[in-house]
C-alpha positions in Angstrom: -2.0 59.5 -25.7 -4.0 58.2 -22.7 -5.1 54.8 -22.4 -8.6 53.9 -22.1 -8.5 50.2 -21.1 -10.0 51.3 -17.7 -13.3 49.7 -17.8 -16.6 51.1 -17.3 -18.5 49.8 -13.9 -22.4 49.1 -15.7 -25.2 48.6 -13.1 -27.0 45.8 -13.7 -30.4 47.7 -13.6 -28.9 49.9 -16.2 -28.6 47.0 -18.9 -32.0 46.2 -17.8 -33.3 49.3 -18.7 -31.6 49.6 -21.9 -33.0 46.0 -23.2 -36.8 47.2 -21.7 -36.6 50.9 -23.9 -34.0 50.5 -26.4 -31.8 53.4 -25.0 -29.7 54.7 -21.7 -27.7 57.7 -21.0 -24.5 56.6 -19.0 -22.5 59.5 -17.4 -18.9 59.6 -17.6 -18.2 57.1 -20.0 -15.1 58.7 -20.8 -13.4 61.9 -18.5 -13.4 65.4 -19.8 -9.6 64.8 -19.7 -10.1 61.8 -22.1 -12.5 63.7 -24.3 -10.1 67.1 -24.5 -7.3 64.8 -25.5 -9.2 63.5 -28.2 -10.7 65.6 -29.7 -9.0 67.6 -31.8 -7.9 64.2 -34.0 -11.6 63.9 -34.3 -11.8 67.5 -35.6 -9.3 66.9 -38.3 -10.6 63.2 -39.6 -14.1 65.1 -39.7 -12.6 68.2 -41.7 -10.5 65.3 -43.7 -13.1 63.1 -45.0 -16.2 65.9 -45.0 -18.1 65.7 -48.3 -20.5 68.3 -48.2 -19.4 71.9 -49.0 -22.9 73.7 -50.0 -23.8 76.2 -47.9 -26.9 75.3 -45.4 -29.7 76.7 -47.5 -28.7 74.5 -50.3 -29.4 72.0 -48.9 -32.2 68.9 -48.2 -33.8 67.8 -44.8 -30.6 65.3 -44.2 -28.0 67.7 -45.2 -29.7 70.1 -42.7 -29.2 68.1 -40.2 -25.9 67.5 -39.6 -22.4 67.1 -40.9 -21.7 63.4 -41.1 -18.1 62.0 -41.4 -17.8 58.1 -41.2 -14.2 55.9 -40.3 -12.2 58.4 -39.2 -10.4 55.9 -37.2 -8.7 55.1 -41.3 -7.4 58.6 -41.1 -6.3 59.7 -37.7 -4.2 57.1 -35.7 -5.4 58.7 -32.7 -9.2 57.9 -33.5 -8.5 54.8 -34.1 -6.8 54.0 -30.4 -10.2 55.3 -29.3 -12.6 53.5 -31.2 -10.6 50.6 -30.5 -10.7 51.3 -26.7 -12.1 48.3 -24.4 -14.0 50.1 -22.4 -16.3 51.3 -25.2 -16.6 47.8 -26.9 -17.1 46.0 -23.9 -19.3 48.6 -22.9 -21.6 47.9 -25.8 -21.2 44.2 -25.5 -22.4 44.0 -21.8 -25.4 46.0 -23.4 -26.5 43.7 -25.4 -25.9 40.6 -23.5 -23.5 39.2 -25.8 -19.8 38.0 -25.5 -17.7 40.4 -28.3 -18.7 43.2 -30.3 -17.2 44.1 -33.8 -17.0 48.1 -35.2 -19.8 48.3 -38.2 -18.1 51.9 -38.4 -17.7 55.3 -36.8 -19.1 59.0 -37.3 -18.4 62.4 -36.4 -22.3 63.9 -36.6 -21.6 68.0 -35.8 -24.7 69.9 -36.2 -24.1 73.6 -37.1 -25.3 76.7 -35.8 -29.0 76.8 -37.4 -28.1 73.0 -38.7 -32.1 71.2 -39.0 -33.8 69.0 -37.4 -33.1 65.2 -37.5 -36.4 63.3 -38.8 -37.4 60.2 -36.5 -35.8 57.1 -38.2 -34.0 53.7 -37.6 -30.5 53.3 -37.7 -31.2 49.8 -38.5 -33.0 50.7 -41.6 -29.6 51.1 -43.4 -27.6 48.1 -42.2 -27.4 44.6 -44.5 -26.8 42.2 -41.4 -28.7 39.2 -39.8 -28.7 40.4 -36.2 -30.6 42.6 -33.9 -27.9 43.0 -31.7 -26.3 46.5 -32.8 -25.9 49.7 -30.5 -24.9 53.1 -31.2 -22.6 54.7 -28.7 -23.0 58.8 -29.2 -20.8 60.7 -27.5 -20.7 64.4 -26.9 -16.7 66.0 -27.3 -18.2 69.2 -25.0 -20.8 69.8 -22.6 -24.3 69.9 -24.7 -27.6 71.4 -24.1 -30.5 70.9 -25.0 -30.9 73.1 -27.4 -28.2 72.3 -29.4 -30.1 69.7 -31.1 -30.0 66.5 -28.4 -31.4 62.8 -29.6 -34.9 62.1 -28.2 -35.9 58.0 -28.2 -39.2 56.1 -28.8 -39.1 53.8 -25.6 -39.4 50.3 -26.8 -39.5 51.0 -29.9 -36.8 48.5 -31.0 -38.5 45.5 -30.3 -41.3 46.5 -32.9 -38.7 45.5 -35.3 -38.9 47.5 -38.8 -41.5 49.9 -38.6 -42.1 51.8 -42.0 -38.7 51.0 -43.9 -38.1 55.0 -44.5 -34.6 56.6 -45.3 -33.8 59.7 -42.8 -36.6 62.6 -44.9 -39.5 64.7 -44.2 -41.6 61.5 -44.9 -39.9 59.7 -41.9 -40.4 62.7 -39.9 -44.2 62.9 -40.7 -45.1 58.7 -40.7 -42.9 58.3 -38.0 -44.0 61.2 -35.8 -47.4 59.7 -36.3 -47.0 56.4 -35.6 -45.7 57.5 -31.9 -48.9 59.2 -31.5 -51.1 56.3 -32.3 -48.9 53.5 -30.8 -49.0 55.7 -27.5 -45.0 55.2 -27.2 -43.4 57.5 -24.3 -41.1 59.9 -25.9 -37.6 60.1 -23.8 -35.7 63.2 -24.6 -32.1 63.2 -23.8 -31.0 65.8 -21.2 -27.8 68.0 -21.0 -24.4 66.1 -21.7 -21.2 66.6 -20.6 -17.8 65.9 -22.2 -17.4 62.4 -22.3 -21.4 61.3 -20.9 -22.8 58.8 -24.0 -26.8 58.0 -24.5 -26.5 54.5 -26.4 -29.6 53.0 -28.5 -30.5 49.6 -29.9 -30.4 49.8 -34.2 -34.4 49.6 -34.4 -35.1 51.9 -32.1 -36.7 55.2 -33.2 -35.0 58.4 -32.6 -34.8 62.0 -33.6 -33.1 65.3 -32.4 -34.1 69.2 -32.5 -32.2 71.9 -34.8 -29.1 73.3 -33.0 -30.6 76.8 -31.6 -27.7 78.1 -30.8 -24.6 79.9 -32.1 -21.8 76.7 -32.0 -21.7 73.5 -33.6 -23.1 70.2 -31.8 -19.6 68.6 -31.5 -20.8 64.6 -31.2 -18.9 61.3 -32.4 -20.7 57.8 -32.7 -19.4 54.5 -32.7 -22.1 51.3 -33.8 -21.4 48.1 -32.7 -23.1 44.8 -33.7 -22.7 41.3 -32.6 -19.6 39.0 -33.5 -20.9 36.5 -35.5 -23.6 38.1 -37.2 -23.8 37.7 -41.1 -24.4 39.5 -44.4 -28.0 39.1 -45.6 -29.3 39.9 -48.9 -29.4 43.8 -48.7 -33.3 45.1 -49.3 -32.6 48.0 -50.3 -30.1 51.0 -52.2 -29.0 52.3 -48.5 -28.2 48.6 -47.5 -26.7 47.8 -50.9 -24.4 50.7 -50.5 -23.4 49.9 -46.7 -22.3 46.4 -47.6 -20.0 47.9 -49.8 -18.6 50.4 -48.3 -18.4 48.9 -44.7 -18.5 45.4 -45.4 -15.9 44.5 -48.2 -15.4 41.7 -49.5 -17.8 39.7 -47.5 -20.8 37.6 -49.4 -23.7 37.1 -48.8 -24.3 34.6 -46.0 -20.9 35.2 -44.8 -19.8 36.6 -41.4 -19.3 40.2 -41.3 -15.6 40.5 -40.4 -14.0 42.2 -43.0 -10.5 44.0 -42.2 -12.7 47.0 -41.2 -15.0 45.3 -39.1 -12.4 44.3 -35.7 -13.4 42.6 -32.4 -13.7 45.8 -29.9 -14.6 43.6 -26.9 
């Protein structure tokens, strides 16, 4: 399959902007060629490892929202050559200012035809490290629009640190929505994507996305990243608990998170 140690070329002003609101769309981050090639060893690990089998009515406000598949680069060789490609990690790393990255994990998120809303929420909310420095890299495997259920971002929202400690629900949706209105934050929704754009987001800052309006499924595959060096802390809460087992095995408390699943991407 095709490499993808080509490197991406970040402006300068673009980093900028991401540490000032928390979030950036970069175009082209991989070519539709890239993408096409891809993607259908994302299909499968998603349709592999999917959990949930109950019809959308069935259903609560999470499971509405999308169809959530995590590691896939475990199952499919080919997902793993591109989570592990350079120009992602390094990507991520000249984000956040620091020298190497490591893989917290991956996702396939595809939001079905009539698949919910996504409640406002921090990604951060859910992870047991030490560090700050984490970024989501979401990446669209066909061209999106808008009304297929696209992110929308609190600008600088992540350097108000943990804002209500709220799990993905209709009671994120409702405390979060309202703390935008009184905090007077600028709401950035993300435009039309193509194949192989990515919008990338700091782990405390808010975000939601619409329901899919459409008749085909929001096709989208994540990758987080978080600093090298960064530790285990003593999880808070079940989510965190549950995330340092599953994606952090074997490692203590107070120890570096580098377990076997956890490798240098940049």
């Amino acid at each position: 399959m095709t490499s993808l140690a080509r490197l991406y070329d970040l402006d300068p002003a673009a980093a900028a902007r991401f540490r000032r609101d928390g979030h950036i769309v970069l175009p082209a981050v991989a070519s539709r060629a890239e993408v096409d090639e891809y993607r259908p060893a994302i299909q499968r690990g998603a349709t592999t490892l999917r959990r949930e089998q109950r019809p959308l009515s069935e259903r609560d406000t999470y499971g509405r929202a999308f169809l959530q598949s995590c590691n896939l680069w475990q199952v499919e060789p080919a997902v793993e050559r591109f989570v592990r490609a350079p120009r992602f990690g390094r990507l991520a790393a000249a984000l956040l200012g620091v020298e190497r990255v490591r893989l917290y994990h991956d996702q396939a998120l595809f939001k079905e035809p009539a698949g919910g809303r996504t409640p406002w929420h921090q990604d951060e909310f859910y992870w047991p490290l030490d560090t700050e420095q984490t970024v989501t890299m979401w990446m669209p495997l066909h061209d999106v629009t808008t009304d297929m259920g696209l992110m929308a971002f609190a600008d600088g929202s992540h350097r108000l640190g943990d804002l209500r400690g709220r799990e993905i629900s209709d009671r994120s949706e409702a405390e979060f929505a309202a703390l935008v209105a009184e905090r007077g934050l600028t709401v950035s929704p993300t435009p039309a994507l193509a194949a192989g754009d990515a919008s990338f987001h700091a782990g405390w800052t808010l975000h939601c996305a619409g329901a899919n309006e459409t008749d085909a499924v929001r096709e989208a595959f994540t990758i987080i990243f978080f600093a090298d060096g960064a530790a285990l802390r003593e999880p808070r809460n079940a989510y965190e608990r549950f995330d340092a087992a599953v994606w952090l095995p074997g490692i203590g408390v107070g120890d570096v998170a580098a377990s076997a699943i956890n490798p240098v991407l940049a």
